[in-house]
N, C-alpha and C positions, 0 to 999 in steps of 0.2 A: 132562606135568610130571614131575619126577624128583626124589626127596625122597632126604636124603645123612647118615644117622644115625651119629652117630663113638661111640666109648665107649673107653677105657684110659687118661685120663689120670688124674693124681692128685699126690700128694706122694710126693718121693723121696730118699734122700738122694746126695751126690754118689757117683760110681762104679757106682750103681743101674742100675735097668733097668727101662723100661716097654714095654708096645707097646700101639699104638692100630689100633685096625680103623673102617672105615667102611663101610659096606652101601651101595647105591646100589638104587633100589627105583622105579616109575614102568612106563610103556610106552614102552619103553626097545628102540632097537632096535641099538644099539651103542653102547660105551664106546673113544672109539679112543685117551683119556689118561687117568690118574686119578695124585691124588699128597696130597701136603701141600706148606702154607704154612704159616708160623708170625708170630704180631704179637709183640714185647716191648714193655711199657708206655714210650711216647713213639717206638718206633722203628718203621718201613715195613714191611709184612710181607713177606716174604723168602719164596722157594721153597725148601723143604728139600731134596724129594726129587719124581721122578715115573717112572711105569712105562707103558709102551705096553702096547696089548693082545697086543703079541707078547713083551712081557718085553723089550726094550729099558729102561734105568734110566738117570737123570740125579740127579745129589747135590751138595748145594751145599757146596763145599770143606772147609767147618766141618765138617759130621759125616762128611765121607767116613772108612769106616771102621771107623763106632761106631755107623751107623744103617744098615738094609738094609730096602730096600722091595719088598711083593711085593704078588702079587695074584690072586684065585681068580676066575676069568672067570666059571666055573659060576653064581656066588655072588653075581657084579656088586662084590663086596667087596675093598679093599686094606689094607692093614696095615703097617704103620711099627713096625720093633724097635729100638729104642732101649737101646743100650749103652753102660756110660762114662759117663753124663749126666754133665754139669757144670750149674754156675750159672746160667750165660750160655745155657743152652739152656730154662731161665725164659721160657715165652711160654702165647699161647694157640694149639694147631693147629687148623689149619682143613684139612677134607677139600675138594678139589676132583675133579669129574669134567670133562671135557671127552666129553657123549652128543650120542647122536643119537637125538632122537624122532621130531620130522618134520622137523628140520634139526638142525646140529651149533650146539652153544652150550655155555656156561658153566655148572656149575653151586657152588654153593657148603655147605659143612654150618656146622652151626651153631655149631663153633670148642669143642675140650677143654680144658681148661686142664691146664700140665703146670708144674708147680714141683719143682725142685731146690734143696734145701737144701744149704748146705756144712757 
């Protein structure tokens, strides 16, 4: 099993800056995706951002720019820097890993909340 602990969110005001990290923890025997999702109250949750374990990155057009995803292999942990927040970027993120324990599957954390005030 693999447990997916996130921490950095918070209140911000617009122009602000957060960053959120997640730890990925378990008998774990590779991570070959990790990223975020983000939900806004009534809307689908949406991919922000995602990193290969080789540093290949994927960003969802909204924040290209203003958010940049990384990730410490060592550590199992990735990290979302958040710059420029706006309004609209008001949601809850959610850490996801795509591991391998004893097969490759889905995992999910248990979602930060990140508010921008204008």
């Amino acid at each position: 099993q693999v447990s997916l602990v996130e921490s950095g969110g918070g209140l911000v005001q617009a122009g602000g800056s957060l960053r959120l990290s997640c730890a990925a923890s378990g008998s774990i025997f590779s991570i070959p995706g990790m990223g975020w999702y983000r939900q806004a109250p009534g809307q689908q949750r949406e991919l922000v951002a995602g990193i290969s374990s080789g540093g290949s990155t994927n960003y969802a057009d909204s924040v290209k720019g203003r958010f940049t995803i990384s990730r410490d292999n060592a550590k199992n942990t990735v990290y979302l820097q958040m710059n420029s927040l706006k309004p609209e970027d008001t949601a809850v993120y959610y850490c996801y890993a795509r591991a391998v324990v004893d097969y490759l599957r889905l995992y999910w954390g248990q979602g930060t909340q990140v508010t921008v005030s204008s």
